[in-house]
N, C-alpha and C positions, 0 to 999 in steps of 0.2 A: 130791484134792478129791472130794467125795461130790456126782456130779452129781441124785442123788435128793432132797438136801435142797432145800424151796423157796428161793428166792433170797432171801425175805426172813430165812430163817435163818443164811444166809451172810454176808448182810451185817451182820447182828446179831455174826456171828463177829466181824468185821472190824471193827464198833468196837469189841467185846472187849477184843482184842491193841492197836488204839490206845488206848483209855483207859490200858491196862498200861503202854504204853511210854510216854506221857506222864506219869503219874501216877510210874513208877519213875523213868525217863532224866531229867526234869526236875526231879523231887522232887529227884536225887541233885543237881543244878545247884543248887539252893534250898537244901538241908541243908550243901552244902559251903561257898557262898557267909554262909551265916548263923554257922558252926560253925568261920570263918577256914582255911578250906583242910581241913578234916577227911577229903574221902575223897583231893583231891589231882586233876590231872589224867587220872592212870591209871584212878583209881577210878571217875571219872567215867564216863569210856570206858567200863571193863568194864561198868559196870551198864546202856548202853545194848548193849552187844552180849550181855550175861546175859538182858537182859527179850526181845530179840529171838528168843534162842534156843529160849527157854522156849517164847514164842508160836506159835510156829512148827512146834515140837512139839504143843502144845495148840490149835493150829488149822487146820494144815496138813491135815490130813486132813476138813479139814470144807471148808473156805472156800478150803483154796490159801494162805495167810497171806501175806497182798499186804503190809496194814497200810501203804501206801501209794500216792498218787493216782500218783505216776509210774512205779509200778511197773504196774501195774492198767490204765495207758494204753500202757506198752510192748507189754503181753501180746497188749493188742488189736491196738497198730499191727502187730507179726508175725504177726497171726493166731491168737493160742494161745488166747485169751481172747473171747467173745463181746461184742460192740460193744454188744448190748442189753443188758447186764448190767454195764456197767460206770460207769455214773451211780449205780446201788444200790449198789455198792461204794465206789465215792468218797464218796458221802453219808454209809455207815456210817462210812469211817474218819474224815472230817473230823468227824461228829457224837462219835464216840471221843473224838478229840485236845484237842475243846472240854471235853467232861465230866472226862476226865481235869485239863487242866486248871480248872474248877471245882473240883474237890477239892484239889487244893493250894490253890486261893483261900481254901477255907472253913476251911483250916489255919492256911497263911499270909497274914492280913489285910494284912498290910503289903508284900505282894509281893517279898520279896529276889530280887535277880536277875530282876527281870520274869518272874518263876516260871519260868523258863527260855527265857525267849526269845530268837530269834538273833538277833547283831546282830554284822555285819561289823568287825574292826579293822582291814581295809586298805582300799584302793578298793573302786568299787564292780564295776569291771570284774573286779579280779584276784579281790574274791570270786566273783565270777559262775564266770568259771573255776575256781576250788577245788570249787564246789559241782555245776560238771557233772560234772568229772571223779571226785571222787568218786563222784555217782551213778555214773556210767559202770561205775567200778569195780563196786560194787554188782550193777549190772545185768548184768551180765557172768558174775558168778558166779552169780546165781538165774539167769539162763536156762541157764547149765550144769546145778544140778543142780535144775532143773523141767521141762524142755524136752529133755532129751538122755537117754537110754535109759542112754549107757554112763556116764554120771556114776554113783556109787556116791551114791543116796537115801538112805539111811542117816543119811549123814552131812550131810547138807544141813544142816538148823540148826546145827548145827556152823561148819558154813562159813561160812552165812550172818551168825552171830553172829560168827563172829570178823571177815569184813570190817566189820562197822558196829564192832565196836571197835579195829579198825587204822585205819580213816579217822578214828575220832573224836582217836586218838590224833596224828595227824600233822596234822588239819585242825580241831580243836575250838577251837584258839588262833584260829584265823584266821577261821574262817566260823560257828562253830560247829559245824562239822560237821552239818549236818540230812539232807541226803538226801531230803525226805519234805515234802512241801507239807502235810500235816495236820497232822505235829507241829510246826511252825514256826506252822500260823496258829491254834490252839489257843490255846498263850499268848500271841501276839502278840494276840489278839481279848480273852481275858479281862483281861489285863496292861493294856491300851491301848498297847502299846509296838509301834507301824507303821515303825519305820524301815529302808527296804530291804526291806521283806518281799517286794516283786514279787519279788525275784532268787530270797527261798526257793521260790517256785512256780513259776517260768519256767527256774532253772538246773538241776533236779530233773527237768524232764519232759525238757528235750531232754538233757542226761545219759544219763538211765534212758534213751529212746530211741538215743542211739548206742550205749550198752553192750550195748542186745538187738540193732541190728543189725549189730556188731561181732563178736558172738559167732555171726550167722546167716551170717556172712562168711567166718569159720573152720571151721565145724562141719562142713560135709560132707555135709551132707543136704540135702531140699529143705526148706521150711519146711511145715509141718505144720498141716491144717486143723481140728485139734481142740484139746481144750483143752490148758492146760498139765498136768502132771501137780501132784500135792502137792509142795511142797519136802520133804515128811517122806516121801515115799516114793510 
């Protein structure tokens, strides 16, 4: 992260890589659903953890590539991340996740698939759980390779992309797989489609919350009062 750039250019990053990842990961939800299974559930997946990867590349070194509120609120609750600076972060990516989805709107008038919007097929309990743990997982992995010196940075968006497309694989049936309170309320706000939504933003932060201090639990060191480093290195 380039702690020289002002905050509001940071935050500008961070709805960047949201716009992208709603605009991509849910475009691919709307093209698949319109086109009868065209990219398939795999497909789907990859292109959420492809757009991740990209970003994270492409903004990592600017902003830190949070591109999400539970992530952005883990950073803080460990410490890594400044508490004054993380409302400008949330605001850029939620402001992302919405434009993002307006651009599918202005495509798709007729919203297929509630432009991508989550919406549980089990309970609401047993989503709730699919979608901490998820995060969890998530979170786990970025604070390894943002937060930990001997992680090999390199390869962080790597990693990173590839957990959002193995969760999306294994959890996309079920919860949708989101992770991410912005890209959830994005199309849930342009779509009108509110069902369950609390869980996308309440089972994401305390997720992302156990996974950074799960990982602060194993790691070995003390927790660290500066910021996180870039996931890209």
């Amino acid at each position: 992260m380039d702690r020289s750039l002002t905050l509001w250019r940071r935050a500008l990053a961070e709805a960047l890589a949201a716009f992208a990842l709603v605009f991509a990961g849910c475009g691919a939800i709307v093209a698949d659903a319109r086109y009868h299974g065209a990219l398939g559930s795999v497909g789907v997946s990859l292109v959420f953890g492809l757009v991740i990867m990209v970003m994270v590349y492409a903004t990592g070194h600017l902003s830190g590539a949070h591109i999400n509120p539970s992530v952005t609120l883990a950073f803080t609750l460990t410490r890594h991340f400044p508490a004054r600076e993380a409302a400008a972060y949330i605001a850029g990516q939620v402001a992302g996740a919405i434009a993002g989805a307006l651009a599918l709107l202005a495509v798709w008038t007729d919203k297929p698939a509630h432009l991508g919007a989550t919406v549980p097929t089990v309970g609401v309990g047993s989503a709730f759980v699919y979608e901490a743990v998820l995060t969890a997982f998530l979170m786990f992995v970025i604070m390894a390779v943002a937060t930990d010196t001997r992680a090999v940075g390199g390869a962080a968006a790597i990693a990173i992309g590839g957990t959002i497309g193995l969760d999306a694989l294994f959890g996309g049936a079920v919860t949708g797989a989101s992770m991410n309170p912005a890209r959830s309320l994005g199309p849930a706000l342009v779509a009108g489609e509110w069902h369950d939504l609390w869980l996308y933003i309440a089972a994401p932060i305390a997720g992302a919350a156990l996974g950074a201090l799960a990982y602060q639990l194993v790691r070995g060191e003390p927790v660290s009062d500066g910021s996180a480093r870039s996931p890209s290195g």
